[in-house]
C-alpha positions as CSV (number, residue, x, y, z in Angstrom):
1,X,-8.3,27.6,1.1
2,X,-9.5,23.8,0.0
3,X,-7.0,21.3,-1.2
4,X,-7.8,18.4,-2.9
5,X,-4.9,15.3,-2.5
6,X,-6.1,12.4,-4.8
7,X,-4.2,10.1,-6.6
8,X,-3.1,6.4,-6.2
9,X,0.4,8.0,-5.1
10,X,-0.4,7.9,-1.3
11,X,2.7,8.4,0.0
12,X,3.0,11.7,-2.1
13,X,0.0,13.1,-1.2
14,X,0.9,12.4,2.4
15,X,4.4,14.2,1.6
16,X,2.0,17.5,0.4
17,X,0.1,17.0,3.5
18,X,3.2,17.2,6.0
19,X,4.4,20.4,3.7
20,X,0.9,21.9,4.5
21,X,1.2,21.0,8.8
22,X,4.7,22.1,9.0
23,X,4.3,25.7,6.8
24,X,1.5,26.8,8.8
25,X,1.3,28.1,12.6
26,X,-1.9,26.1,13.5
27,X,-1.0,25.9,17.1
28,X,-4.1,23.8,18.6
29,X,-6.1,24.5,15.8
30,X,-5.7,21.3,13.5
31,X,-8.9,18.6,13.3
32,X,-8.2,15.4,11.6
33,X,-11.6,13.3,10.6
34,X,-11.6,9.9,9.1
35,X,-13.8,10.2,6.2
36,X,-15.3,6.8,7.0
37,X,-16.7,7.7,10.1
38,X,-17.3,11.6,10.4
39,X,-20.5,13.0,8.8
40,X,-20.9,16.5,7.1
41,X,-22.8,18.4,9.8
42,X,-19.4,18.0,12.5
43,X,-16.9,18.9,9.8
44,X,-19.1,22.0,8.9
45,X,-19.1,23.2,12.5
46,X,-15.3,22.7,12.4
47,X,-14.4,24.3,9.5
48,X,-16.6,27.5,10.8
49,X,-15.1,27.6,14.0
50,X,-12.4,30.4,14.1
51,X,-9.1,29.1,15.7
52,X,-8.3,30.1,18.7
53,X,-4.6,32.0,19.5
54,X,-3.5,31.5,15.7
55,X,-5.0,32.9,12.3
56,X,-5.6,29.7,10.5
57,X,-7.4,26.4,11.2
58,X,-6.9,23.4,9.6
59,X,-8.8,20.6,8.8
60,X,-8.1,17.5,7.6
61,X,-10.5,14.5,6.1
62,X,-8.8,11.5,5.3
63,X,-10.0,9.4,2.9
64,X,-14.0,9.4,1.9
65,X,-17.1,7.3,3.0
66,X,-16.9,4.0,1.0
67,X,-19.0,3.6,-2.0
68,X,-22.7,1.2,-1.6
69,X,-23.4,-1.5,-3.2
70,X,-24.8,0.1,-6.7
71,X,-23.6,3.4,-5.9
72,X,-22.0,5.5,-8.6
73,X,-19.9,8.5,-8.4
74,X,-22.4,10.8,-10.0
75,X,-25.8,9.3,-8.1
76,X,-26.9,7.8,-4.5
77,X,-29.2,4.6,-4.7
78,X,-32.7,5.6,-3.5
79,X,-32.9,3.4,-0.4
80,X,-36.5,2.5,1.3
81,X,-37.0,3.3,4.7
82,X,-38.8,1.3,7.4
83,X,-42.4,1.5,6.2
84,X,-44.3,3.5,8.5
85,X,-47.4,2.5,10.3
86,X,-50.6,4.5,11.0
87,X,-54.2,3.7,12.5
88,X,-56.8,5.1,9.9
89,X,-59.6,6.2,12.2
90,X,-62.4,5.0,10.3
91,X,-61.2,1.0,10.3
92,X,-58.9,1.4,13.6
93,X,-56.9,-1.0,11.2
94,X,-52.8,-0.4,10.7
95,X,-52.0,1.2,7.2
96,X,-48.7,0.6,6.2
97,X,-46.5,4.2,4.5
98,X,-44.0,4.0,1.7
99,X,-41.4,6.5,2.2
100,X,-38.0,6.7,0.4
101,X,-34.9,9.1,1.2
102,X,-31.6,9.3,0.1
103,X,-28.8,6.9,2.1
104,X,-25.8,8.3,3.8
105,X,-23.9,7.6,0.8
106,X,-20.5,8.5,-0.2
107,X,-21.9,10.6,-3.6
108,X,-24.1,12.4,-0.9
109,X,-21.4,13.0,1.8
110,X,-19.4,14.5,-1.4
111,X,-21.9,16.8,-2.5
112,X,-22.6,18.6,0.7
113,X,-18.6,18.9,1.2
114,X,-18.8,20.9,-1.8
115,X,-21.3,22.9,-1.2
116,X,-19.5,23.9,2.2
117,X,-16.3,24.4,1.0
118,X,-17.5,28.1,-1.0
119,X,-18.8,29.2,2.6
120,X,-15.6,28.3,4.4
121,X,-14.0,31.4,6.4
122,X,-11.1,32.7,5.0
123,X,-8.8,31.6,8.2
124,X,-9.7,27.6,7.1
125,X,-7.9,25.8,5.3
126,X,-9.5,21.9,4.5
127,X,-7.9,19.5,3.0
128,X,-9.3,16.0,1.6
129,X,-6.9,13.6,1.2
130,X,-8.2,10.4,-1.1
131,X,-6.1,7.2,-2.1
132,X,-7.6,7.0,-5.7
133,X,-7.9,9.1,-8.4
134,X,-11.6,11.1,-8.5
135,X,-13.7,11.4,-11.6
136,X,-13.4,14.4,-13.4
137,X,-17.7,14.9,-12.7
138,X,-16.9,14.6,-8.8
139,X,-18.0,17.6,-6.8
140,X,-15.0,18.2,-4.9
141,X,-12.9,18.5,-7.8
142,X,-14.7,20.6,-9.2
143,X,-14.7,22.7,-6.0
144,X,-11.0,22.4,-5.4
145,X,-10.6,23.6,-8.8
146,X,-12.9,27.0,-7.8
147,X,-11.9,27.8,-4.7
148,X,-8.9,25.7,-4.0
149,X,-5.9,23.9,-5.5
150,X,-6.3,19.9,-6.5
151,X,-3.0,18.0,-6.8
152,X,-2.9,14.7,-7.4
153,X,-0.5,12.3,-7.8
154,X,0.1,9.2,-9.7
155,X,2.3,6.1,-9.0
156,X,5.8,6.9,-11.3
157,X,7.1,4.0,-13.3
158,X,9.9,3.1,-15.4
159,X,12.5,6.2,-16.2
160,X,9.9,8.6,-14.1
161,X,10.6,5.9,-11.0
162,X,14.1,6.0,-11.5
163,X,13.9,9.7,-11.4
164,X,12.0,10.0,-8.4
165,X,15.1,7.4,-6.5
166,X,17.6,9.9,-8.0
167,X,15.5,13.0,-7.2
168,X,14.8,11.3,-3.5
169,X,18.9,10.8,-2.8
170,X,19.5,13.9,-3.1
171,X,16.6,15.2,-1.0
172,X,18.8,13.1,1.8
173,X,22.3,14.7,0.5
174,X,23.6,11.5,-1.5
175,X,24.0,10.1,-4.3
176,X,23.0,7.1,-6.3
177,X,24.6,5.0,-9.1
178,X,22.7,4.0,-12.0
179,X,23.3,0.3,-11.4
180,X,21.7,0.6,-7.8
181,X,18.8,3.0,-8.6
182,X,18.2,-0.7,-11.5
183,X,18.3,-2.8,-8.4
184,X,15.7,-0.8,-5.8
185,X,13.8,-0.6,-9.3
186,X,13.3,-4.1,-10.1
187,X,12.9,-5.4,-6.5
188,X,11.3,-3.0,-5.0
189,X,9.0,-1.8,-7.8
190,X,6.9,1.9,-7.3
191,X,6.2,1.3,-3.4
192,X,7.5,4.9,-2.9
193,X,7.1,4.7,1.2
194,X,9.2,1.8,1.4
195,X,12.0,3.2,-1.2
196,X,12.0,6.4,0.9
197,X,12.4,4.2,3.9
198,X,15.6,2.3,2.2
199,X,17.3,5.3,0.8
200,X,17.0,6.9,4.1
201,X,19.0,3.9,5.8
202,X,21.4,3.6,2.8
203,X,22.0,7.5,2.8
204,X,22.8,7.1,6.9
205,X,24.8,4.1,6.2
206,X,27.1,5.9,3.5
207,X,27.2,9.5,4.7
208,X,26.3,12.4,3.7
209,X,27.7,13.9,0.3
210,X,28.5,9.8,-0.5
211,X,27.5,7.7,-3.7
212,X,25.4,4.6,-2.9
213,X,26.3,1.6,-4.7
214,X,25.3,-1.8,-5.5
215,X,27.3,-3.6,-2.7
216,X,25.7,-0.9,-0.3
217,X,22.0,-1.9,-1.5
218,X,22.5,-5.5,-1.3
219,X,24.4,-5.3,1.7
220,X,21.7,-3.2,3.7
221,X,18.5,-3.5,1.8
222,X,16.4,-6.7,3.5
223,X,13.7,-5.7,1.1
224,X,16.2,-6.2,-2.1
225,X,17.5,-9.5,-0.3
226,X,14.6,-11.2,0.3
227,X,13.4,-10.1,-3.3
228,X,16.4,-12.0,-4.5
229,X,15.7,-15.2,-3.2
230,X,12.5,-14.7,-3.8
231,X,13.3,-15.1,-7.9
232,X,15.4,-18.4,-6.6
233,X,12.3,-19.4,-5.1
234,X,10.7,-18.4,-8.3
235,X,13.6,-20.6,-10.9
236,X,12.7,-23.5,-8.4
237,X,9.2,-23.0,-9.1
238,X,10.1,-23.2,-12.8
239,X,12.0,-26.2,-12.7
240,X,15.1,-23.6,-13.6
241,X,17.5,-24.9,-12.0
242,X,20.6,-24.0,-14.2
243,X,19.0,-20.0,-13.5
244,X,18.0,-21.2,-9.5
245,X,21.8,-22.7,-9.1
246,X,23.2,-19.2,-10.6
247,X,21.5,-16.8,-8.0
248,X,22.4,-19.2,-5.3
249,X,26.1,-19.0,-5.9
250,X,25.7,-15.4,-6.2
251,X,23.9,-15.1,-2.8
252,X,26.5,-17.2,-1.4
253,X,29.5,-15.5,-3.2
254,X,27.7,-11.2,-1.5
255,X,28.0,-13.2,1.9
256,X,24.5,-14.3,3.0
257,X,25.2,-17.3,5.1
258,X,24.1,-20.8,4.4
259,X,21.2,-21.0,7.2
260,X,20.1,-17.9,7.0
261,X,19.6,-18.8,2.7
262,X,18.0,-21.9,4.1
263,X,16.0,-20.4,6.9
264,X,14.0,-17.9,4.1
265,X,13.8,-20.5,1.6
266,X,11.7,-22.5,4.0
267,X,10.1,-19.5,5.4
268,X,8.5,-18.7,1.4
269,X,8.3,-22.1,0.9
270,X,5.7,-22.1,3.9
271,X,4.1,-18.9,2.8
272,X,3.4,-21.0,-0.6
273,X,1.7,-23.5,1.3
274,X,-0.4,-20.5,3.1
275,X,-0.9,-18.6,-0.6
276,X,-2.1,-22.2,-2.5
277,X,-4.7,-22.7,0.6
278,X,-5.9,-19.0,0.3
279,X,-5.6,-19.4,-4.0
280,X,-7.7,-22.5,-3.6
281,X,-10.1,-20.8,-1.4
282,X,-10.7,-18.1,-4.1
283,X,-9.2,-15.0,-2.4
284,X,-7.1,-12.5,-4.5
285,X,-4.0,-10.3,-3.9
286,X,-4.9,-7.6,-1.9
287,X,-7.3,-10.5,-0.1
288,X,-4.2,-12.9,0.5
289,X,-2.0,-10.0,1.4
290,X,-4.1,-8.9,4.1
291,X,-5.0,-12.4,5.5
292,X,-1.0,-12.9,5.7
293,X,-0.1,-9.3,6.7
294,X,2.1,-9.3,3.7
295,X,3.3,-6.7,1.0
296,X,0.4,-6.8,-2.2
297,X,3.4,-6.8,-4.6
298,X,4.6,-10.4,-2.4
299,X,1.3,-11.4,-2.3
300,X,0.6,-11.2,-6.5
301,X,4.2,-12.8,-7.0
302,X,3.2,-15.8,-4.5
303,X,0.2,-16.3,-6.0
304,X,1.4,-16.2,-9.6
305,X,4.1,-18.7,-8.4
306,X,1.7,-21.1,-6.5
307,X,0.1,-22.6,-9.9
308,X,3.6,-24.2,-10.8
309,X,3.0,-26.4,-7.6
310,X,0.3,-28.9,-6.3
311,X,-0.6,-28.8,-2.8
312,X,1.3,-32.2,-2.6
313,X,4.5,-30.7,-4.2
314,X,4.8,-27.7,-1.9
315,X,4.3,-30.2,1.2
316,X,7.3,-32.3,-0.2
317,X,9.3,-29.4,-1.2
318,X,8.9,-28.0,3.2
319,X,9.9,-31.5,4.2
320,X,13.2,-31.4,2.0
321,X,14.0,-27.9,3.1
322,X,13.3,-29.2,6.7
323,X,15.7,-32.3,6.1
324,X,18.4,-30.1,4.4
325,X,18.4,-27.9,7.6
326,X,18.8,-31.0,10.0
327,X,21.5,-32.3,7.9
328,X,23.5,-28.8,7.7
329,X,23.0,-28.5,12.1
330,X,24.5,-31.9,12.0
331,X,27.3,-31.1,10.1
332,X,27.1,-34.4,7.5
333,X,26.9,-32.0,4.5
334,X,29.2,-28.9,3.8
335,X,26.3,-26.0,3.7
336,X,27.0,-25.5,-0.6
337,X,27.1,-29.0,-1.3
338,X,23.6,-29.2,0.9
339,X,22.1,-26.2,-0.9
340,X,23.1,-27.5,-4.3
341,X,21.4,-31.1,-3.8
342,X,18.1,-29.2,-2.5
343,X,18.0,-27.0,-5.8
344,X,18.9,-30.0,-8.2
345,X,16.1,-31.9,-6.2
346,X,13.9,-29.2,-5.2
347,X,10.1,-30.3,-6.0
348,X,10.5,-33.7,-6.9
């Protein structure tokens, strides 16, 4: 049996995958390869081998070889290798060989999976896991589609997202009101591995057969809180202040303490400094998130919100917050009437 896990959904297809592990009795007989780093010929022996005090084997190749430069899905570049050298024995002088062959390409590596997967022994089971969606052309899905099963799964948005929240709750014996499920939504977005991660927590936190509602989401979720004052970060950035003094009172009035509101402010503030470098630099989301070790969605919001500031404004804008934070350890300032002189003067 071959099954094919593609799709931009990781966190699904990973969900399918533990399914697969935990319905079968594969005792010791379960291979994992990295598709970047194992070649055809050692997952051919391993998918012929019979297992060994079970009935099935299974083997798993995660992720595929990553594309070359020119390489398409349908066709390998034609890559020159070293030109040979031979002695003609007439001249006794060196004569140089032209010899081309086909790279260790991705297309390549796909093909001959294919090709394998009709030969497989019935007590096999193989399953490819891939973080993208394949081309309908690609071998293994065609493959999958003879001899196996191909699911793949895409990232849910919009009513299908708020769906799969709904859908997940109950999975962990909760509930969840409409007005949270809106809240994970919009500040969490579609990162399905972290939502699963939060609804776990808040379905602990509530107990089982409960509801979860907005107080408990903003009370427990980090991930929601720090999205919140992010978008004060974000009305500061705009030079909102009426909208940036509005979600500070609220933060203040659900109980986040003064410092703490201070303390995250500066930490984003400083990751702005970080992002406008990296911006400047020419480096992109996924590039900025991985220099920074921080979430992609983060990393696309700083860097949408970096082009309201100059370099110079983001430097003033750390030494206020720094100032505002000595002041409030000092006790000259009551922590609101500290917080609501740094948004009226925030940037300027």
């Amino acid at each position: 049996m071959f099954y094919l896990l593609h799709g931009e959904d990781e966190f699904t297809s990973r969900e399918h995958l533990k399914t697969l592990r935990q319905k079968g009795d594969f005792g010791y007989n379960q291979d994992t390869y990295m598709g970047t780093e194992v070649d055809v010929k050692t997952v051919t022996i391993t998918i012929n081998t019979l297992p060994f005090l079970s009935e099935k084997r299974l083997v798993v190749i995660d992720g595929l070889p990553k594309k070359k430069r020119g390489e398409t899905s349908n066709s390998a570049p034609e890559v020159a290798e070293p030109k040979a050298v031979a002695v003609t024995a007439k001249s006794g002088k060196a004569k140089k060989g032209k010899k081309a062959s086909k790279a260790n390409t991705r297309a390549g590596f796909e093909k001959e999976l294919a090709e394998q997967v009709a030969a497989m022994p019935e007590t096999t089971i193989l399953v490819v896991l891939v973080e993208e969606a394949l081309e309908a052309s690609n071998p293994l899905l065609k493959a999958a589609e003879t001899h196996g099963k191909v699911v793949q799964s895409t990232l849910p948005k919009g009513n299908a997202l708020e769906q799969w929240i709904n859908k997940r709750a109950l999975k962990v014996d909760v509930k969840i009101t409409p007005e949270a499920t809106s809240l994970l939504t919009n500040f969490i977005g579609n990162n399905l591995r972290l939502l699963a991660n939060e609804l776990d927590k808040l379905a602990t936190y509530v107990g089982k057969s409960a509801t979860i509602n907005v107080e408990d989401v903003r009370l427990l979720s980090a991930q929601v809180q720090e999205a919140r004052i992010f978008d004060l970060t974000d009305a500061l950035a705009q030079r909102n202040r009426k909208q940036a003094l509005k979600l500070l009172h609220d933060l203040l009035s659900d109980g986040e303490p003064p410092l703490k509101l201070l303390s995250i402010i500066t930490t984003q503030v400083r990751t702005l400094l970080l992002v406008k470098e990296l911006a400047q630099k020419g480096m992109r989301g996924a590039q900025v998130a991985s220099t920074l070790g921080m979430a992609p969605f983060i990393a696309e919001k700083a860097l949408r919100q970096v082009h309201n500031f100059t370099p110079a404004q983001l430097e003033g804008a750390y030494r206020q917050l720094l100032s505002t934070d000595a002041g409030l350890k000092r006790s000259r300032l009551t922590p609101e009437m500290a917080l609501d002189l740094l948004v009226v003067n925030f940037g300027d």
